[in-house]
C-alpha positions as CSV (number, residue, x, y, z in Angstrom):
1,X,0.0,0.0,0.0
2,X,2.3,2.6,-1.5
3,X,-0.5,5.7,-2.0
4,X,-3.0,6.1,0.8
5,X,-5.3,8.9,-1.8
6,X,-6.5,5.9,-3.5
7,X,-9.2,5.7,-0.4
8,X,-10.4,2.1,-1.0
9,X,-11.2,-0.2,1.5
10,X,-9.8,-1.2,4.3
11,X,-10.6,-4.3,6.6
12,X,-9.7,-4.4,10.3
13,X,-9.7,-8.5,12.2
14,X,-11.1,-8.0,15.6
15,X,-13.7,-5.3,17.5
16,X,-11.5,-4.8,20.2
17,X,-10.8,-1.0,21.9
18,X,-7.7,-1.4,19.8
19,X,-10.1,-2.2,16.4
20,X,-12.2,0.5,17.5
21,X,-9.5,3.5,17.4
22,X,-8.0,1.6,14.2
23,X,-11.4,1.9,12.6
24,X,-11.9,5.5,13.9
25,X,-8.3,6.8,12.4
26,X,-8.9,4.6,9.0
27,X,-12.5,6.1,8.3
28,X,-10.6,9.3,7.5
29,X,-8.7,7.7,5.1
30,X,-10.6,4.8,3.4
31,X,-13.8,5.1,1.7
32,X,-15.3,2.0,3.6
33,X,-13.9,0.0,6.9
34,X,-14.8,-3.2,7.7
35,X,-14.8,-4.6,11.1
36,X,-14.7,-8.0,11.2
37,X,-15.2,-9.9,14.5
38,X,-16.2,-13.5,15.6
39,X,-18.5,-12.5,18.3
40,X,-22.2,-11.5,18.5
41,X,-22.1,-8.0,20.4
42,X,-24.3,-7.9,22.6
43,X,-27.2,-5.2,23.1
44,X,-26.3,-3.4,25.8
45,X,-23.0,-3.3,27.7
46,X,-22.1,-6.8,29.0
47,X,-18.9,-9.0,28.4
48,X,-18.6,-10.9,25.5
49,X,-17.3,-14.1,24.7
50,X,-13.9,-13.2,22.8
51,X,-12.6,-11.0,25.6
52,X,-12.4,-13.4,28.5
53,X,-10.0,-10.7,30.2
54,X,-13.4,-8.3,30.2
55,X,-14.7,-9.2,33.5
56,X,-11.4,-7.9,35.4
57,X,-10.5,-3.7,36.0
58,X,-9.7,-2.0,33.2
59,X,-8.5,1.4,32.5
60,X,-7.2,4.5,30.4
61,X,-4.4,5.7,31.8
62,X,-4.2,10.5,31.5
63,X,-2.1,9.4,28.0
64,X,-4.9,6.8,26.6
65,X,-7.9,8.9,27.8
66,X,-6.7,12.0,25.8
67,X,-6.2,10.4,22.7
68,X,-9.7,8.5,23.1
69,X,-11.2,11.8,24.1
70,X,-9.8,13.4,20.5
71,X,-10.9,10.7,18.4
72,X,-14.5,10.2,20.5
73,X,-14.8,13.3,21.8
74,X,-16.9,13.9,25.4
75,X,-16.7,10.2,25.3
76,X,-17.1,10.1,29.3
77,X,-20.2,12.1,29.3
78,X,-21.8,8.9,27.7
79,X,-19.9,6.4,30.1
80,X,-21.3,9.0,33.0
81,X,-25.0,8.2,31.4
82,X,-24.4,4.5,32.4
83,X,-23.8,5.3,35.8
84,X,-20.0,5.2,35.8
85,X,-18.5,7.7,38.5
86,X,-15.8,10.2,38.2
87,X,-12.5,10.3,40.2
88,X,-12.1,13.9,41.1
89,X,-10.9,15.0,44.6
90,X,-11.7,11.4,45.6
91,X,-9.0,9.5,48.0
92,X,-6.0,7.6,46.8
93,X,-4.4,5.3,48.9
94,X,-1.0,4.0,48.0
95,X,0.7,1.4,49.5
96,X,3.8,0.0,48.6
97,X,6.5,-1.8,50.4
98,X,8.3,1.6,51.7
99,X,4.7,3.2,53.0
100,X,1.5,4.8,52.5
101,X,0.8,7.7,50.0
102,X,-2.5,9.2,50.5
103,X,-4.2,12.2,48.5
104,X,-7.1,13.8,46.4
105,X,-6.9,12.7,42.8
106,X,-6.6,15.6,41.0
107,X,-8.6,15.0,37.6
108,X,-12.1,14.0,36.1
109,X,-11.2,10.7,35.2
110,X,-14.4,8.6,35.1
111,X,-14.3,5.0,36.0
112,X,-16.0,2.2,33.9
113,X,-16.4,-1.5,33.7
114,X,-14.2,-2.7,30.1
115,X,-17.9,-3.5,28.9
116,X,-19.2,-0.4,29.2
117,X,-15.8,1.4,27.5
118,X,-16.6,-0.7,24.6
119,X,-20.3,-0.3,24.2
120,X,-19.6,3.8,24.0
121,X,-16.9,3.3,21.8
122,X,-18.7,0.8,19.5
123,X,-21.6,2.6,19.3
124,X,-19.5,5.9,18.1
125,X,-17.6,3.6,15.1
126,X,-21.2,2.1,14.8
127,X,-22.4,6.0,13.7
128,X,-19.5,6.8,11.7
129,X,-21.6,6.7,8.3
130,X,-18.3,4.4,5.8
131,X,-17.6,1.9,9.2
132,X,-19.9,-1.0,9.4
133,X,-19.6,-4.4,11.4
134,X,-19.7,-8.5,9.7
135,X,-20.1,-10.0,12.8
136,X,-20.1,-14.1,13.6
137,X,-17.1,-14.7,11.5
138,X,-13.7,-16.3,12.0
139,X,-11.1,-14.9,9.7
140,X,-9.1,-18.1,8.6
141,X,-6.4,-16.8,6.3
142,X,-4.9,-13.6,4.3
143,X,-5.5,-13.5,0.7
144,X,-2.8,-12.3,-1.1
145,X,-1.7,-11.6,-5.1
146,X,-0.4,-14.9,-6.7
147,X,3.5,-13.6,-5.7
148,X,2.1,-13.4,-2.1
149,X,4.0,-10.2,-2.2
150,X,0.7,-8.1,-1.4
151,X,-2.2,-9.0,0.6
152,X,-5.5,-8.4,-1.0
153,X,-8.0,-9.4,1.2
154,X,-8.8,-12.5,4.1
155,X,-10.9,-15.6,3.8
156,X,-13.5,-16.1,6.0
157,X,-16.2,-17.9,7.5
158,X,-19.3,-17.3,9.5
159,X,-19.6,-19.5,12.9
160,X,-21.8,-22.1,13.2
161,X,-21.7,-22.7,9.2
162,X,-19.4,-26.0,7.8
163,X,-17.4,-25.0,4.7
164,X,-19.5,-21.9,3.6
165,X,-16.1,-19.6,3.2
166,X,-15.6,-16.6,1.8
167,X,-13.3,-13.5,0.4
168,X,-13.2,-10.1,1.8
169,X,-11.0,-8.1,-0.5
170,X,-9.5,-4.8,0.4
171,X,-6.9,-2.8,0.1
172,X,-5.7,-2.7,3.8
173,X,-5.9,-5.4,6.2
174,X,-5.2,-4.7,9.8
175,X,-4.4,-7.4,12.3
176,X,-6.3,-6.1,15.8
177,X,-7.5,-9.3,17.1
178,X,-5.2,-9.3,20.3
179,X,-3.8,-11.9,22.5
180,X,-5.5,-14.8,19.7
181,X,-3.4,-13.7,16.8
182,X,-3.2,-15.9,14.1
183,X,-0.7,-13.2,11.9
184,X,2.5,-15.1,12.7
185,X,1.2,-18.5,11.5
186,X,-0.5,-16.9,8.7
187,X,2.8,-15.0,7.4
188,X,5.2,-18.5,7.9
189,X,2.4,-20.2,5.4
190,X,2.9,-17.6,3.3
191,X,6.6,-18.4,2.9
192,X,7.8,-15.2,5.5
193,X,10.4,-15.4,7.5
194,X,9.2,-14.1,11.3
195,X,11.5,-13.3,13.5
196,X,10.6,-15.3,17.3
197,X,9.1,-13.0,19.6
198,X,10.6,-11.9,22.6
199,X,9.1,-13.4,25.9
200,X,8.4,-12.5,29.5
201,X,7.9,-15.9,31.1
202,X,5.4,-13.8,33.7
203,X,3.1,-16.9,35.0
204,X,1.1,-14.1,36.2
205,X,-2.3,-14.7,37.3
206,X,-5.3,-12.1,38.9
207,X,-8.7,-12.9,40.2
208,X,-11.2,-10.3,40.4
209,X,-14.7,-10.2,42.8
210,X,-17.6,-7.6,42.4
211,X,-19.5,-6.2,44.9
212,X,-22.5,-4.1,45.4
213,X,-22.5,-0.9,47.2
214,X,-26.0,-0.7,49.4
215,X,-27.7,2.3,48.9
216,X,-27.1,3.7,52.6
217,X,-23.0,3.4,52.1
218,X,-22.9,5.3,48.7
219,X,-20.7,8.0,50.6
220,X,-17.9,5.7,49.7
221,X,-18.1,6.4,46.1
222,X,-18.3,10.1,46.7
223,X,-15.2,9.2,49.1
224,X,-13.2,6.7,47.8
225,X,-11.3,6.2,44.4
226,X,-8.9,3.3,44.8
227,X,-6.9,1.4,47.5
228,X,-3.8,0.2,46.1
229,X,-2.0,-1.9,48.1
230,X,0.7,-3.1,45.7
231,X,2.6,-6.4,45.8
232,X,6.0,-7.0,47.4
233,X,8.7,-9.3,45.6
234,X,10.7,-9.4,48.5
235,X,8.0,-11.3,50.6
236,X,5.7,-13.2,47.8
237,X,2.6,-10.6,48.5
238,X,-0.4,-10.6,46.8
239,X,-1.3,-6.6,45.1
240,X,-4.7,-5.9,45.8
241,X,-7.1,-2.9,44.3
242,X,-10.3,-2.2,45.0
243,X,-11.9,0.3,42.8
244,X,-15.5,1.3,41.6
245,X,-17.2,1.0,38.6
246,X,-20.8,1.7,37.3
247,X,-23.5,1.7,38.6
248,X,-22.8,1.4,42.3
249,X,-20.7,-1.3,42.2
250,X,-17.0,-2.4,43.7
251,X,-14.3,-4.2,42.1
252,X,-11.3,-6.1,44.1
253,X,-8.4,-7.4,41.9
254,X,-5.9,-9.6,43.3
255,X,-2.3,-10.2,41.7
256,X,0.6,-11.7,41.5
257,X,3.7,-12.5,39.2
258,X,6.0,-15.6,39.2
259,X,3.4,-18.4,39.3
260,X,1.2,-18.1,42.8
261,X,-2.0,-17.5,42.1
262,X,-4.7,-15.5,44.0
263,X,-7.4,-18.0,44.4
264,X,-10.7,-18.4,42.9
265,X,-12.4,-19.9,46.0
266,X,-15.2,-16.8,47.5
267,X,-13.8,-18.4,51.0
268,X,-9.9,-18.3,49.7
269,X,-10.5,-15.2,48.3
270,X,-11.6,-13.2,51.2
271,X,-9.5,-14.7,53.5
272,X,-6.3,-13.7,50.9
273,X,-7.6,-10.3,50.9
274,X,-7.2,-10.5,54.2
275,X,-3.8,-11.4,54.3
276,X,-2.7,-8.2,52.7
277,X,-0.2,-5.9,54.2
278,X,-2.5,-3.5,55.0
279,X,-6.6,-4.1,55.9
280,X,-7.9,-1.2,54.5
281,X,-9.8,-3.3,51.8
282,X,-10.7,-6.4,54.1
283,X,-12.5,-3.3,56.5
284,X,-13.9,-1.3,53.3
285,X,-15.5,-5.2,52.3
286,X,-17.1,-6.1,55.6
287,X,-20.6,-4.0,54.2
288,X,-20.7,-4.8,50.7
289,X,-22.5,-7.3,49.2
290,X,-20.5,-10.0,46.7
291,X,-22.5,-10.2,43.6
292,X,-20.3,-12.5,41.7
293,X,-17.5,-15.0,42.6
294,X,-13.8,-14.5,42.1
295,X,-13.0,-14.7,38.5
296,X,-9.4,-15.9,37.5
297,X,-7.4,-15.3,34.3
298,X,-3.9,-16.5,33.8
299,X,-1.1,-15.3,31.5
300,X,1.5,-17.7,31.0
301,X,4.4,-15.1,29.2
302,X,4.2,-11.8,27.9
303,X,5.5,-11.1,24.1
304,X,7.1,-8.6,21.9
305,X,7.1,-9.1,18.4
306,X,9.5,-8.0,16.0
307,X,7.7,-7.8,12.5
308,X,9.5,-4.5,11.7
309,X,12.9,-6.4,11.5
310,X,11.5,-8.8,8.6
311,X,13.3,-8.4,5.4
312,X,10.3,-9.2,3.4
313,X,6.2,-7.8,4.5
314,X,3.7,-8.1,2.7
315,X,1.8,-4.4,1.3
316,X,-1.7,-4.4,2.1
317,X,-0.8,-5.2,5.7
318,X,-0.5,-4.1,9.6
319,X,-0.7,-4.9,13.1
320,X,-1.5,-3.1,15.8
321,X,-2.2,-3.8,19.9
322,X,-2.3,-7.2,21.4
323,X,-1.5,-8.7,18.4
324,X,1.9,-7.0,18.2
325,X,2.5,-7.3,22.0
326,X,0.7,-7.7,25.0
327,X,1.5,-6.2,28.8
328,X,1.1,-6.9,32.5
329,X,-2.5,-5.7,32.9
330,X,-2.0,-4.2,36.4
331,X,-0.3,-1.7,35.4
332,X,-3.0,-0.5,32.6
333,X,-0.8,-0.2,30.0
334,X,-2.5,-2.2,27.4
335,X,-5.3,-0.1,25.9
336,X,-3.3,2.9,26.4
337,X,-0.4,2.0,23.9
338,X,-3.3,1.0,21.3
339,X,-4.6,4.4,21.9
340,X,-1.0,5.7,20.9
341,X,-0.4,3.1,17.9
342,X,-3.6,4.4,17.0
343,X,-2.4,8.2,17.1
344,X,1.2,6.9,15.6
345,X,-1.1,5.2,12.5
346,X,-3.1,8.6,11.8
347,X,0.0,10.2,11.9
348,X,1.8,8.1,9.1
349,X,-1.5,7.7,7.1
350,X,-1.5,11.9,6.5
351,X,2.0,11.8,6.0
352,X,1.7,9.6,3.5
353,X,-1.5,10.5,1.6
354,X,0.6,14.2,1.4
355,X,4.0,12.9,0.4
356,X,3.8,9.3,-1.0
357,X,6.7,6.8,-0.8
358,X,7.3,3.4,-1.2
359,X,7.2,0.7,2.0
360,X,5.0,2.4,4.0
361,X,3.9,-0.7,5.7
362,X,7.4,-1.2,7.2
363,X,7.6,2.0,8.5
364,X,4.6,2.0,10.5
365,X,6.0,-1.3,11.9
366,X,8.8,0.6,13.2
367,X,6.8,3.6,14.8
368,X,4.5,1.0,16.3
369,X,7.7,-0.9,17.8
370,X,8.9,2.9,18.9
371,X,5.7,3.0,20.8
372,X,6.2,-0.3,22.6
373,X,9.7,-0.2,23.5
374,X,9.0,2.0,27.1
375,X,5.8,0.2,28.1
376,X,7.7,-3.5,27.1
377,X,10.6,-2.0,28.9
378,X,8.9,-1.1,31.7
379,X,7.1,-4.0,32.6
380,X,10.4,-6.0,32.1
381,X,11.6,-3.8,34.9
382,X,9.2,-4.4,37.1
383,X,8.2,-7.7,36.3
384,X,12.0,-8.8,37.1
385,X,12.0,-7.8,40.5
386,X,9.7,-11.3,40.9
387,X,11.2,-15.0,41.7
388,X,10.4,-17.0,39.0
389,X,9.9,-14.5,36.2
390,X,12.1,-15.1,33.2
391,X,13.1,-13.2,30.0
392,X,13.7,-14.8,26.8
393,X,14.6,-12.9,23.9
394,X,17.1,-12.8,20.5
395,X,19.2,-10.4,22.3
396,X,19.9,-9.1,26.0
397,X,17.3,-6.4,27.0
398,X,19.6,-3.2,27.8
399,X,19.6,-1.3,30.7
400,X,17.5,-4.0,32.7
401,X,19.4,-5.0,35.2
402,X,19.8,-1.3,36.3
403,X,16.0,-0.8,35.9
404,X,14.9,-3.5,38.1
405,X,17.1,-2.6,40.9
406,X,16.6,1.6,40.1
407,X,12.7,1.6,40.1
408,X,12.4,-0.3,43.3
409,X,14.7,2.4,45.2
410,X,13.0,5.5,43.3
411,X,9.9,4.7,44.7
412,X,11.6,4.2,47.9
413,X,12.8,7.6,48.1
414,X,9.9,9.1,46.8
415,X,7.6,7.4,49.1
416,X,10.4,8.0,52.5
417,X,10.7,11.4,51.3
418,X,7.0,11.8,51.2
419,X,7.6,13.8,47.7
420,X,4.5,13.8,45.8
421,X,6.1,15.4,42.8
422,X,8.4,12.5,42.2
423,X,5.8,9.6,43.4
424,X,3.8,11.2,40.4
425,X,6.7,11.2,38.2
426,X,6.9,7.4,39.1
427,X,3.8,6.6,38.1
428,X,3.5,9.4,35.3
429,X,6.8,7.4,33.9
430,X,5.3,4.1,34.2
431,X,1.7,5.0,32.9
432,X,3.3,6.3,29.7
433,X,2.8,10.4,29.4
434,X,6.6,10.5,30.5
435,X,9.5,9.0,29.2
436,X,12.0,6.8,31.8
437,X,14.7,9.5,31.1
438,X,13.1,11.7,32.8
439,X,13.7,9.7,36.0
440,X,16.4,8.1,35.1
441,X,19.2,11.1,34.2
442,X,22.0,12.3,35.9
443,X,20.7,14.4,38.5
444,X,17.8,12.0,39.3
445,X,20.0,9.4,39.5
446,X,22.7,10.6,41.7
447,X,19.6,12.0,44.1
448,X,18.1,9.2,44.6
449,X,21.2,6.3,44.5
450,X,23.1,8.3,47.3
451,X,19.8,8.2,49.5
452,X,20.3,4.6,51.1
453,X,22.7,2.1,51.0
454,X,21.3,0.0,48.7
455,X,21.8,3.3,46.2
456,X,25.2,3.9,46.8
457,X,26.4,0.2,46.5
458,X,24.8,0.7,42.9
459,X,26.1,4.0,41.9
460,X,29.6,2.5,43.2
461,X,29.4,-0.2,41.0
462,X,28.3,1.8,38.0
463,X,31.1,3.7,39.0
464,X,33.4,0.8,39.0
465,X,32.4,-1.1,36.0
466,X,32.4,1.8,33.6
467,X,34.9,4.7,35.3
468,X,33.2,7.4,33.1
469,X,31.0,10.2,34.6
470,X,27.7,9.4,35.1
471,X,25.6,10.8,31.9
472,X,28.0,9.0,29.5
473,X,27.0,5.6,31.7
474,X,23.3,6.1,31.3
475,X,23.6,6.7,27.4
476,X,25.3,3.8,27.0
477,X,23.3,1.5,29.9
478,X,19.6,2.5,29.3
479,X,17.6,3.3,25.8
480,X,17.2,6.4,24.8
481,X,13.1,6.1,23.6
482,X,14.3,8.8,21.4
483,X,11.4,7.2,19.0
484,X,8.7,7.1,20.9
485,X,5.8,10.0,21.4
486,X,5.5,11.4,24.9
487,X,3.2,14.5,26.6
488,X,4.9,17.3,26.7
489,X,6.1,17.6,30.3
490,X,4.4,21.8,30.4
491,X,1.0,19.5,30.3
């Protein structure tokens, strides 16, 4: 797909968040989008059967809601009609291993249940008059021209049906259908070389329970935003979050890396909530009423593709989301960095329709890998800290050594130091408006390594292992994410 002004048709695999803002961007582009997704949606906002991770918290982190907000804009106003509250001057509780944060939240960020994010979203694409949906059907191949140098289309087939396949043709197929993925097996029967992904053997598993708030404790919502009493490697902890969502209802999430896995037992359960560091949630609990039992979901590894290295991609093709990597979900990365690919996609789609040049394809790949290097990074840093978590990849992931062991003590001195400013950094860094240099420089560095002993055994052996001054180290230890798109930090 070398000229974008042809405006033909484009076909995107899965209904997802991240097919939703792929089939927003490409409606400015292509005179028709089709979504094409294997489930029946339902008719109002419930979970559906192709996202069995729907049940448990999701979220937009400032980055992701922004970008949603531009593409679907006042999109909250409509997850506010379904009862969904907002977050504004509502109390935070942090816990982490080092101590208690505790403060207002400072924005209108409204809270929602993944079913009802995606039943506003859907029903926005639904309106958009070139977008429409073919619903019921598994996609079962690309179709490509005879050279299998371009891709032309997929063949598929509706559910239920035996052998009644067909051909979609278009001239852009985009791969959004997430975790299930079928693009790497698709490519090899093509005769493509794929590159094997990197892996984060995570065994990471969370269990999630819903309760209902009765009507005389509703204070709460106006009170509370979100306990969050994180996890701690050092001692095999459980993190637990309790939340709201619509409609006067609680959500607690249990989690926990390296293979131990909250339970899924309503007695196990409560009695592991119990067991947390802290018993803000077990007390918050003791009046609510369990509407559902724990639910369990298990991720065995996290992955990192590398389809921008191939030598040979097909035209006519792209990835984007869960299909090009996926992410711890407790740190709510996921459907933020589609929001971004999204953004990073409408950004090379205009460039290109006003200066057309040849392999456009590949260079999308490479923006998209430019926009998961920091969030991948990231959760290898923290992930790490685990026993029992693993990395596998082609090469050595740089700088992660230092990250696992420099996070941990940032937070330290943030939390000790009861700085707000840099605990918001922390998790401004780590929820993607911010860059890790902007923790992780000279100055930041030196503050925070000479502030315990754990710190200045580390600088020391930076010291010792490269002898140059400090700033040269960090250039050469940790990337620079010169390619990926951050907030501006005025915002």
């Amino acid at each position: 797909m070398n000229n974008v002004q042809n405006m033909g048709k484009a076909i995107v695999i899965g209904g997802s968040i991240a097919g939703l803002l792929t089939a927003r961007v490409l409606s400015d582009y292509y005179e028709e989008v089709l979504i094409v997704d294997k489930d029946e949606f339902p008719e109002a906002p419930e979970d559906r059967a192709g996202t069995p991770q729907a049940f448990h918290p999701h979220r937009f982190t400032m980055r992701g809601k922004l970008i949603t907000d531009r593409f679907f804009s006042g999109y909250e106003e409509e997850l506010v009609a379904l009862g969904a509250p907002s977050s504004l001057n509502k109390t935070v509780h942090n816990m982490n291993p080092y101590g208690s944060m505790i403060a207002p939240y400072p924005r209108n960020d409204i809270k929602f249940s993944r079913a009802a994010l995606e039943w506003v979203l859907r029903e926005r694409v639904n309106a958009i008059a070139n977008v429409r949906f073919l619903l019921k059907h598994d996609v079962l191949r690309l179709v490509t021209t005879p050279d299998k140098a371009t891709v032309t289309g997929v063949q598929v087939r509706e559910r239920g049906t035996l052998g009644q396949e067909k051909i979609l043709t278009a001239d852009l197929v985009m791969d959004t259908s997430g975790r299930n993925s079928k693009l790497a097996s698709w490519l090899e029967e093509l005769g493509y070389e794929v590159p094997t992904p990197d892996r984060l053997k995570v065994d990471l598993g969370y269990s999630t329970r819903r309760y209902k708030v009765p009507s005389h404790l509703t204070a709460l919502i106006e009170q509370w935003d979100v306990i969050n009493i994180m996890g701690q490697p050092a001692n095999g902890t459980f993190t637990g979050v309790f939340s709201f969502i619509e409609n006067h209802i609680a959500e607690v999430v249990l989690y926990r890396p390296g293979g131990n896995y909250p339970p899924t037992n309503a007695d196990d359960y409560e009695q592991a909530v119990a067991q947390l560091p802290s018993p803000l949630i077990t007390e918050m609990l003791q009046e609510l009423e369990p509407i559902t039992a724990p639910r369990g979901y298990r991720v065995p590894e996290l992955y990192r593709h590398h389809f921008e290295q191939m030598k040979r991609w097909p035209s006519g093709l792209l990835v984007l989301g869960d299909a090009f990597c996926i992410y711890d979900p407790i740190f709510g990365q996921g459907m933020t960095v589609a929001a971004i690919e999204a953004e990073m996609l409408e950004s090379c789609l205009r460039e290109q329709r006003n200066d057309p040049k040849p392999h456009f394809e590949q260079r999308v790949l490479q923006k998209l890998q430019d926009v998961i290097e920091p969030a991948w990074w990231l959760n290898c840093a923290n992930d790490l800290q685990w026993e029992g978590v693993k990395y596998v990849g082609s090469e050595p992931l740089k700088g992660i050594d230092f990250a696992k062991n420099y996070m941990p003590l940032f937070l330290k001195h943030a939390t000790t130091q009861r700085d707000f400013k840099l605990f918001g950094m922390y998790w401004a860094v780590n929820t993607l408006s911010f860059s890790p240099r902007e923790i992780i420089n000279p100055q930041m560095v030196t503050t925070v390594l000479t502030a315990s002993d754990e710190g200045r055994q580390l600088l020391a052996k930076l010291s010792q292992q490269y002898g140059q001054p400090l700033e040269e180290v960090l250039d050469q230890l940790v990337p620079s994410f010169s390619g990926a798109p951050f907030m501006s930090m005025s915002k």
